[in-house]
VEXDRENVO-796838 format. One record per residue (C-alpha): residue in three letters; z, y, x. Coordinates in steps of 0.5 Angstrom, whole numbers, padded with zeros to 4 digits, always signed. Layout:
ALAZYX/...
//
This chain:
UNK+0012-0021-0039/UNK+0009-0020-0031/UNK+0006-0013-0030/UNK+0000-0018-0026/UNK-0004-0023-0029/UNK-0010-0022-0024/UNK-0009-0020-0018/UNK-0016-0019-0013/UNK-0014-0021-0004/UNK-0019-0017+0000/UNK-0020-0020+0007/UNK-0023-0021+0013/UNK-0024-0028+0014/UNK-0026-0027+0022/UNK-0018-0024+0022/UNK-0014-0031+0020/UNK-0009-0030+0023/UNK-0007-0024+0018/UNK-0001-0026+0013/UNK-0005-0023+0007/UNK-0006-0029+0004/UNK+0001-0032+0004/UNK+0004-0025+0002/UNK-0002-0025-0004/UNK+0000-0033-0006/UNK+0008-0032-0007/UNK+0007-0026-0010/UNK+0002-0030-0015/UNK+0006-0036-0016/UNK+0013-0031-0017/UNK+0008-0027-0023/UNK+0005-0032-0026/UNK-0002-0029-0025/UNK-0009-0031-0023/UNK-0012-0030-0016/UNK-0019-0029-0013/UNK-0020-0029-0006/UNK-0026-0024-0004/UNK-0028-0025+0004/UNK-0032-0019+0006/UNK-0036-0020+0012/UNK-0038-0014+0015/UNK-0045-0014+0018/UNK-0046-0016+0024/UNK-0051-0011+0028/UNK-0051-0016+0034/UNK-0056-0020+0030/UNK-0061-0014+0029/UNK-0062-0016+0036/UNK-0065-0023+0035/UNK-0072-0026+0032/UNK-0072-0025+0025/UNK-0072-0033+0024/UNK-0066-0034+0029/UNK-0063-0028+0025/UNK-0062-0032+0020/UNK-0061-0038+0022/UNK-0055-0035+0025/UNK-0052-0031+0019/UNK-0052-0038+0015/UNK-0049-0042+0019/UNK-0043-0037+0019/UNK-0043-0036+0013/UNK-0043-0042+0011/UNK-0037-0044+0016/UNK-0033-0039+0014/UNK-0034-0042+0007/UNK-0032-0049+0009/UNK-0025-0045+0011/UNK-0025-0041+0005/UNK-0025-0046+0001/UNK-0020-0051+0005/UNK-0014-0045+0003/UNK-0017-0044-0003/UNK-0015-0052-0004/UNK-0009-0052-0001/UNK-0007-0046-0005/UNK-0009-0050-0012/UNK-0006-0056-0009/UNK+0002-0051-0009/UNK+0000-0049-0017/UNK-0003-0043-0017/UNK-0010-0041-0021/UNK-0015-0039-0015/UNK-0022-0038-0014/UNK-0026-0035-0008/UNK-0032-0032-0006/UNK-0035-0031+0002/UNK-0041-0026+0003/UNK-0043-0021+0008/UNK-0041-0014+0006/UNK-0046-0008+0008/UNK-0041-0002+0005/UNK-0034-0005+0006/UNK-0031+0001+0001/UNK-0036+0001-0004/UNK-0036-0007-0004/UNK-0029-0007-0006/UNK-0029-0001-0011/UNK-0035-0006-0014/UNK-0030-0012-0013/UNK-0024-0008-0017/UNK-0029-0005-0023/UNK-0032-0012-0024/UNK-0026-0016-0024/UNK-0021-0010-0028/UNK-0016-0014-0023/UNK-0008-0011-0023/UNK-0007-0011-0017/UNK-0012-0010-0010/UNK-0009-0013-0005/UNK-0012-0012+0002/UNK-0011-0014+0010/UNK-0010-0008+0014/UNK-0014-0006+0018/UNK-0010-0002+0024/UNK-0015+0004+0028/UNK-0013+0008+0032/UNK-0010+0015+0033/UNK-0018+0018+0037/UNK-0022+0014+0032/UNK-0018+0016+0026/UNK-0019+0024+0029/UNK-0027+0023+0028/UNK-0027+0018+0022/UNK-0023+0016+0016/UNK-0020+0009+0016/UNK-0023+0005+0010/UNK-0016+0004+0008/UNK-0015+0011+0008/UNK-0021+0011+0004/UNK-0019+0007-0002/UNK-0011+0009-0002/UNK-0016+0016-0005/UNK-0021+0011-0009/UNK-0019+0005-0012/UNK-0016+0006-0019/UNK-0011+0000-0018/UNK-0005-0001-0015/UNK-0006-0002-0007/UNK-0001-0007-0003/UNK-0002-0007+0005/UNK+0002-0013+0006/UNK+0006-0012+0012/UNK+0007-0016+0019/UNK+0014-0019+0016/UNK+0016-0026+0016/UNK+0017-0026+0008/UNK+0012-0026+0004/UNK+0016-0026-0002/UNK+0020-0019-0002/UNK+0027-0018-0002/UNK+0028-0011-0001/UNK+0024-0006-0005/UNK+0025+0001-0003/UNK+0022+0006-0008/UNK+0020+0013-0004/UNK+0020+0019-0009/UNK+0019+0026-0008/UNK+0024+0031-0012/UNK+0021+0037-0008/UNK+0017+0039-0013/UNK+0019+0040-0021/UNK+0011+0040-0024/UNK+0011+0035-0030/UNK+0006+0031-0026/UNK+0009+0030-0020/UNK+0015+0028-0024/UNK+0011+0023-0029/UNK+0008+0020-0021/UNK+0015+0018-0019/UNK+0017+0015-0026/UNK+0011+0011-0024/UNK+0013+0009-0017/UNK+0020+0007-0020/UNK+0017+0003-0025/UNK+0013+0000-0021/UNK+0018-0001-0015/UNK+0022-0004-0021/UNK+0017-0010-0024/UNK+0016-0012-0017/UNK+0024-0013-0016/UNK+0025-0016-0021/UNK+0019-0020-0021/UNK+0021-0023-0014/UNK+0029-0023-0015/UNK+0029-0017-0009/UNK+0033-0011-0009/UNK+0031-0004-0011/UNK+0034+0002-0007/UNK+0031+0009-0009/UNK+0029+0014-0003/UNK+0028+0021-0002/UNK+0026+0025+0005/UNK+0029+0032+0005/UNK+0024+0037+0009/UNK+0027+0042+0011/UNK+0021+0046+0012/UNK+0018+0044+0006/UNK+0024+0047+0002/UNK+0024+0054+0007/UNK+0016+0054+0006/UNK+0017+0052-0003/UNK+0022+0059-0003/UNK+0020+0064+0002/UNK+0024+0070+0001/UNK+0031+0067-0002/UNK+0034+0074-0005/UNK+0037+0075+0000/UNK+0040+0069+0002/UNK+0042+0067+0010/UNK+0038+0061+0012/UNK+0044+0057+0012/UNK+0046+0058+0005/UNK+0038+0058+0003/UNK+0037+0052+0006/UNK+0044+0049+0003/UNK+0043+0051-0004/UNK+0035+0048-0004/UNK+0038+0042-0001/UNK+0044+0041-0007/UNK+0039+0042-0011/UNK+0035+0038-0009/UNK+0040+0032-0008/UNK+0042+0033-0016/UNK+0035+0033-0017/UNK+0034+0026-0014/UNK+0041+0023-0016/UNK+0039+0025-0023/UNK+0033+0021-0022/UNK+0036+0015-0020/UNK+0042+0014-0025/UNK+0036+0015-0031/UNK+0034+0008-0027/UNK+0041+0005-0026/UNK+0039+0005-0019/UNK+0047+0003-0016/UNK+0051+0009-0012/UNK+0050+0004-0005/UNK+0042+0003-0006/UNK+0042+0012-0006/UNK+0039+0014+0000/UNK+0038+0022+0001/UNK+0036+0022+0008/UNK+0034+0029+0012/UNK+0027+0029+0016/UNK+0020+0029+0016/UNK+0017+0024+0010/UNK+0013+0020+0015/UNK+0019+0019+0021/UNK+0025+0018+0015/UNK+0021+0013+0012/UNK+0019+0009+0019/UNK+0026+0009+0020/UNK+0029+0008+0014/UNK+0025+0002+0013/UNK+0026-0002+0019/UNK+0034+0000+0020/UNK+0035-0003+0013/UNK+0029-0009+0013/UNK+0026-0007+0008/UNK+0020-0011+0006/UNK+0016-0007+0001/UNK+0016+0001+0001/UNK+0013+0003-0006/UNK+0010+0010-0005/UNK+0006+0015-0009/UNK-0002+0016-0008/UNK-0004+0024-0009/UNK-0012+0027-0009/UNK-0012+0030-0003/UNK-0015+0036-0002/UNK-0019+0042+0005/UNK-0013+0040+0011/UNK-0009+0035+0007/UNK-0016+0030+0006/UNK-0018+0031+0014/UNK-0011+0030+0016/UNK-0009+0025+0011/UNK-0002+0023+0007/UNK+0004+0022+0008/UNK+0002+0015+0005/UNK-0004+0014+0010/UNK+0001+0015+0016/UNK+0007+0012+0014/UNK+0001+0005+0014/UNK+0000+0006+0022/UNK+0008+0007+0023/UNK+0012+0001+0019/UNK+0011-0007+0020/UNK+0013-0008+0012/UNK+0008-0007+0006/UNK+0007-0001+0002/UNK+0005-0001-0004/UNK+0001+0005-0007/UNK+0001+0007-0014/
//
């Protein structure tokens, strides 16, 4: 049976030239789930401007004329086989109407647009992906700007660096979930692991003694052991093992443009002091690569 049978698409109708729609539609069709539309329009305050009837009058004939194209894709979407249903309406608090949206609904997976911000308006106000990449309890996909709606590479993103048992049960999770999307959409599953070497440095100051050199190469030994351990339990073929050296955000970037990945499955922590202000690396690996990212 298919880990999806409801799926929840957030978008912005006034953004239609976004290719959410059609990443949400293969992967309904792959899955056999059913799939709800929620067009969330954000309040125009241009409109606070204008006479109360005129106000009005403006923000239904919006409404309904986003509506009419609602339910024009929501037809043509029925009409290729798929259990679809829909809803336009304005939207005051974008994050609490989505978390609304997903308690509401209970679906498997929220599936939303990505909404790019950039760097100086991310220093003074946290993006509303950000912000549901650490409140949603769901799975969170953020279709990418590829041109394969139906992935045929998925990538799991792991972290061995650290032995806690919790973080051991997230990347049982990433790989589960990196696996049933695989297998669901006939796409290779690859498994990766950024190895940072300042991260292992700051993990184990000291070292007994141990020359940098032989520090840093005794760490990351253990922590290429680690990881080719880990993908054997899964069965991860020797060719789709990629431990690469650098810092997560830049590795990831690089990796899945170098080898066309179409979905990076990464894992979702409680931020907390600096890390919550500056974000995750999740949250940055969003802005850096064109393919979709799945957060679990």
């Amino acid at each position: 049976m298919s880990q999806y049978q409801r799926l929840l698409l957030i978008i912005n109708p006034a953004l239609r030239q976004s290719k959410a729609m059609d990443h949400a539609a293969a992967l309904a069709k792959a899955s056999g789930a059913s799939l709800h539309i929620g067009a969330l329009i954000p309040s125009w305050k241009l409109l606070s401007l204008l006479e109360e009837g005129d106000r009005e009058k403006a923000r239904e004939e919006y409404l309904q004329d986003q509506r009419n194209w609602l339910k024009y894709q929501a037809d043509h979407l029925r009409n290729r086989g798929l259990e679809v249903t829909a809803e336009a309406k304005w939207a005051d608090d974008l994050q609490q109407d989505i978390l609304d949206y997903v308690a509401e609904m209970q679906p498997d997976l929220l599936i939303k647009q990505v909404q790019r911000e950039p760097a100086l308006k991310r220093g003074f106000f946290t993006p509303l992906d950000w912000r549901l990449l650490r409140h949603c309890p769901i799975p969170v996909y953020l279709p990418g700007e590829g041109d394969h709606p139906l992935p045929r590479k998925v990538v799991a993103a792991v972290d061995v660096s650290n032995p806690l048992v919790q973080d051991d049960e997230l990347n049982q999770r990433i790989i589960h979930q990196a696996s049933s999307l695989a297998i669901q959409c006939q796409a290779e599953l690859h498994l990766v692991y950024a190895c940072d070497a300042s991260a292992l440095f700051l993990g184990d100051m000291g070292g007994g003694g141990l020359t940098l050199a032989d520090l840093y190469s005794q760490l990351r030994k253990g922590h290429e052991k680690t990881f080719l351990d880990l993908a054997g339990r899964y069965g991860v073929p020797a060719d789709r093992r990629h431990f690469i050296e650098g810092h997560p955000v830049a590795v990831l970037h690089a990796f899945a443009d170098e080898q066309q990945m179409d979905v990076i499955v990464m894992g979702r922590v409680q931020s907390h002091g600096l890390d919550k202000l500056l974000g995750s690396t999740t949250e940055h690996t969003l802005y850096q690569v064109t393919c979709s990212i799945l957060a679990v």
